[in-house]
Residue, then its C-alpha position, 0 to 999 in steps of 0.5 A: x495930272x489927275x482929272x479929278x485933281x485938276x477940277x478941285x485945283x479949279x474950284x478951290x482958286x475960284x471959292x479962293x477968290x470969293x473969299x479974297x473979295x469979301x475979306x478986303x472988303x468985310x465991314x464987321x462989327x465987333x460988337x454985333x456976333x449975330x451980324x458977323x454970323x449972318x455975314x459970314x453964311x453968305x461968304x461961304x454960301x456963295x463959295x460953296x455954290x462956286x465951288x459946287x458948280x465947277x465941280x458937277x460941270x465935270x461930275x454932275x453924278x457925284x455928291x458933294x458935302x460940307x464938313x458938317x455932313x460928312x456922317x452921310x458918308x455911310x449912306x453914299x459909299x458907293x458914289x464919289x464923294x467931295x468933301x468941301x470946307x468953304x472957309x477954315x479959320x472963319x475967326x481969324x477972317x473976321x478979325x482981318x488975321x491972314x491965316x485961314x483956307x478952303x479944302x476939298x477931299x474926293x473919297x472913292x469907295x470911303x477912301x481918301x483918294x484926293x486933298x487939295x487945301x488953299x490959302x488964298x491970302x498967300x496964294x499956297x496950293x497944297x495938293x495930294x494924290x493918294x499913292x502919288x506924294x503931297x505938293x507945295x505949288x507943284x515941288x513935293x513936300x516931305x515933313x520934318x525930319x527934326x529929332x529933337x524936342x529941342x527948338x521944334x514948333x507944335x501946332x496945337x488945336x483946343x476943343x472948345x470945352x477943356x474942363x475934364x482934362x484940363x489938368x493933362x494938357x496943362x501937364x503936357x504943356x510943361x513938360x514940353x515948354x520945359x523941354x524946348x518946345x514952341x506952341x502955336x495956336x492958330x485957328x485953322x487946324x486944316x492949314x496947320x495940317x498942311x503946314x505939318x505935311x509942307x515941313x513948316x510945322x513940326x507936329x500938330x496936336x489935336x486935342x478936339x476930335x473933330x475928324x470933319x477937321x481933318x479930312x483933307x489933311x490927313x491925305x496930306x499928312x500921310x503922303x508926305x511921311x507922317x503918322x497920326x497916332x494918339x497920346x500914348x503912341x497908339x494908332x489912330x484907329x484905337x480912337x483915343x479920347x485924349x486927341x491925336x498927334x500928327x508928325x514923323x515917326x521919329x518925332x512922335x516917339x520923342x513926343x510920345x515918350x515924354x507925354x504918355x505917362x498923362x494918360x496912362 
């Protein structure tokens, strides 16, 4: 196993069992969003200073950043970078809904060399080596090899603010429902983009263009088979103001085909 690969599997499972212990013991109040807010600083505060202690045991040279921080990449390019997501999904935590979960990027040189996303709740591990595949629990993971649009379930993440393209999406979801397609809207985009590297997902649209979202995932995604392109089938690098899609090359041109016309 990779050694750097081996600390994040480490720091993940600790910051893990942080979070577990807070969750079966959280006392929200539904009313009260500025104590909610207060309180789940703390959890991720306490996860992260786990996390980051495990970490600079091994590495005390490298730097370690939260998503929010990931624009001084620029400024670190010649150090190895973790790039940590203490807590994905911090709605649904807080409303006691199982699906949420922490993740860890290593970037060498401003590439994406190591991925590991945690889901505490159901104890799922997914892992990737740049160069070496992605992994459920240790058994290789591959994404969907569906080829129809027919029965295939997309996950979908909304940006907060819809307003200028509002009319596009609602085009997009018809034409998709009208052809089969089931939608989820989970909460946790970082997980969706396991769950579309493990096969469990079919798809995952990204309609909010947060790349601090995505950094551990697109690791995953990418050594287990997919693509990542926009709405019109063009490579994510052409930065696409309508969002991104992430599947198999095969079911992207399905997709592709079907939707395009929005956004042209």
């Amino acid at each position: 196993m990779h050694p750097m690969l081996n600390i994040a599997i480490r720091a993940v499972r600790r910051g893990g069992n942080i979070i577990i212990q807070n969750y079966d013991t959280q006392k929200f109040v539904k009313e009260n969003g500025e104590k909610n807010n207060i309180f789940i600083q703390n959890i991720m505060y306490k996860t992260k200073t786990a996390i980051s202690a495990i970490i600079y045991k091994s590495y005390p040279n490298h730097i370690i950043l939260n998503k929010s921080q990931n624009i001084l990449l620029e400024q670190h390019e010649n150090n190895t970078v973790w790039i940590v997501n203490e807590l994905d999904g911090k709605k649904n935590f807080i409303k006691n809904f199982p699906h949420f979960c922490i993740s860890i990027a290593v970037i060498v040189k401003k590439k994406i060399e190591i991925s590991v996303i945690y889901d505490p709740i159901r104890n799922d591990l997914f892992t990737a080596v740049k160069g070496q595949g992605s992994q459920l629990n240790g058994y290789r993971t591959r994404c969907t090899n569906i080829t129809s649009l027919k029965y295939a379930t997309v996950a979908v993440n909304l940006p907060n603010y819809i307003y200028d393209q509002s009319f596009a999406y609602f085009q997009i979801y018809k034409k998709l429902i009208l052809s089969g397609v089931s939608f989820r809207l989970t909460g946790s985009t970082v997980l969706d983009s396991a769950y579309v590297a493990a096969g469990r997902i079919d798809c995952l649209f990204d309609f909010n263009l947060e790349p601090s979202n995505f950094i551990a995932g697109k690791l995953q995604v990418r050594e287990a088979g997919c693509l990542i392109s926009d709405f019109t089938g063009g490579h994510e690098d052409h930065h696409c103001h309508s969002g991104n899609l992430t599947s198999s090359p095969k079911f992207i041109r399905l997709i592709t085909e079907k939707i395009r016309q929005c956004f042209i």
